[in-house]
N, C-alpha and C positions, 0 to 999 in steps of 0.2 A: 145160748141162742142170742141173748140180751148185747153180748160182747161182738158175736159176730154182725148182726144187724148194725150196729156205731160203726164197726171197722169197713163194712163194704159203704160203697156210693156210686151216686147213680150213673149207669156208662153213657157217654157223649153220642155213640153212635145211635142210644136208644131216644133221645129223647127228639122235641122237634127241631124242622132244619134251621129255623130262623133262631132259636135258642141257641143251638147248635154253633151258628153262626158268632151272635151273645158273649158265648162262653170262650169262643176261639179270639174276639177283637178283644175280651176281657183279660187274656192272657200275652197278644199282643202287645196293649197298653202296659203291664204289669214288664215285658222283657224289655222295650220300646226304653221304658224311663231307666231303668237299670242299664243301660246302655248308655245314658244321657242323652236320648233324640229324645223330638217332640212325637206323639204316636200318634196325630190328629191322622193327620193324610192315609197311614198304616189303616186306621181302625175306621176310616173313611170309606176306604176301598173294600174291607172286610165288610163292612154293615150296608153299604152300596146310599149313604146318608148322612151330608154333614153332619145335619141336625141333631139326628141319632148320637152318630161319633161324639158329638160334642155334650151331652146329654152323660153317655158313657162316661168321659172323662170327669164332668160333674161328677156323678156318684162317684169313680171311683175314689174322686180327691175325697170325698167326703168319707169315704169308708175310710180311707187311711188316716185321716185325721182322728174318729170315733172309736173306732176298732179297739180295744186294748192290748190285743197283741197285734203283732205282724200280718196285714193279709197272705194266706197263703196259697199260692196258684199251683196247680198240676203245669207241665211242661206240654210245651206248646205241641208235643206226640202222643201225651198221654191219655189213652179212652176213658179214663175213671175221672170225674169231677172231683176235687177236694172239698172239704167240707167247706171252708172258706164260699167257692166257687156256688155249690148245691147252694147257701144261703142264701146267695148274692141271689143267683135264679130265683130262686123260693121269694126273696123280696121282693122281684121285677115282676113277678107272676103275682103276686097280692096286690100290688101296686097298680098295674093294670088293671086289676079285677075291681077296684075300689075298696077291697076290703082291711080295710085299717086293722079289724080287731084282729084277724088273722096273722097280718105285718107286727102287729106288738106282740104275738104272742112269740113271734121267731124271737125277737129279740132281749123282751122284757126281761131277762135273765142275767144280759149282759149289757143292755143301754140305758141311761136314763129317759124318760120322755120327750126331752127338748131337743136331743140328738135323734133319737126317734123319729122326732118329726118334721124333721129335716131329710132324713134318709127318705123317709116315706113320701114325701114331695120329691123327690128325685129321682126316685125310683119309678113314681107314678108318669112323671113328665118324660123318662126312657120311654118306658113301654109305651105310652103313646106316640113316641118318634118311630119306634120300630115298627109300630102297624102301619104308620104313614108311608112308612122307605120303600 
């Protein structure tokens, strides 16, 4: 059971649409630079919010810098969120909420605190671009 609960994650069409949305400019950004374009205008038009968009690209830079392996995205078809991605939500969602202690505990395992809370201020500052847009 323990094996199966890690392996499954959670599907994009269940969660919410502005999440939803989130996770899809999150994936645009991630194909966008692997391409070598800028994904500002891409994730602009996905999030209907510069602000946001650019908010996004913050965090993202920042998780790729922090991360210790490779972030890693589900394909811009695919219904299942990668763990990578569920995190990323999971942090946008504490980050919003204000709760810090929550945000350390996703991570504490795998960042130190000064990265932490950096993520955590960026995170916080998305979510509230997104409720704005």
């Amino acid at each position: 059971m323990l094996i199966q609960a890690l392996a499954e994650t959670p599907d994009l069409r269940l969660v919410a649409a502005a999440e939803a949305r989130t996770v899809m400019a999150l994936r645009l950004w991630i194909v966008m630079g692997k391409l070598g374009h800028c994904p500002l205008r891409a994730i602009t038009e996905r999030l209907g919010c510069a602000r946001a968009a650019a908010h996004l690209h913050l965090l993202m830079e920042e998780i790729g810098t922090a991360w210790p392996d490779p972030f890693c995205a589900a394909s811009p078809c695919c219904p299942r969120l990668s763990h990578d991605e569920a995190l990323a939500l999971e942090m946008i969602r504490a980050g919003g909420r204000g709760d810090r202690p929550a945000f350390d505990r996703l991570l504490a395992d795998m960042l130190p605190a000064d990265v932490r809370e950096r993520l955590y201020l960026s995170a916080s500052v998305l979510s509230q671009a997104l409720e704005n847009a």
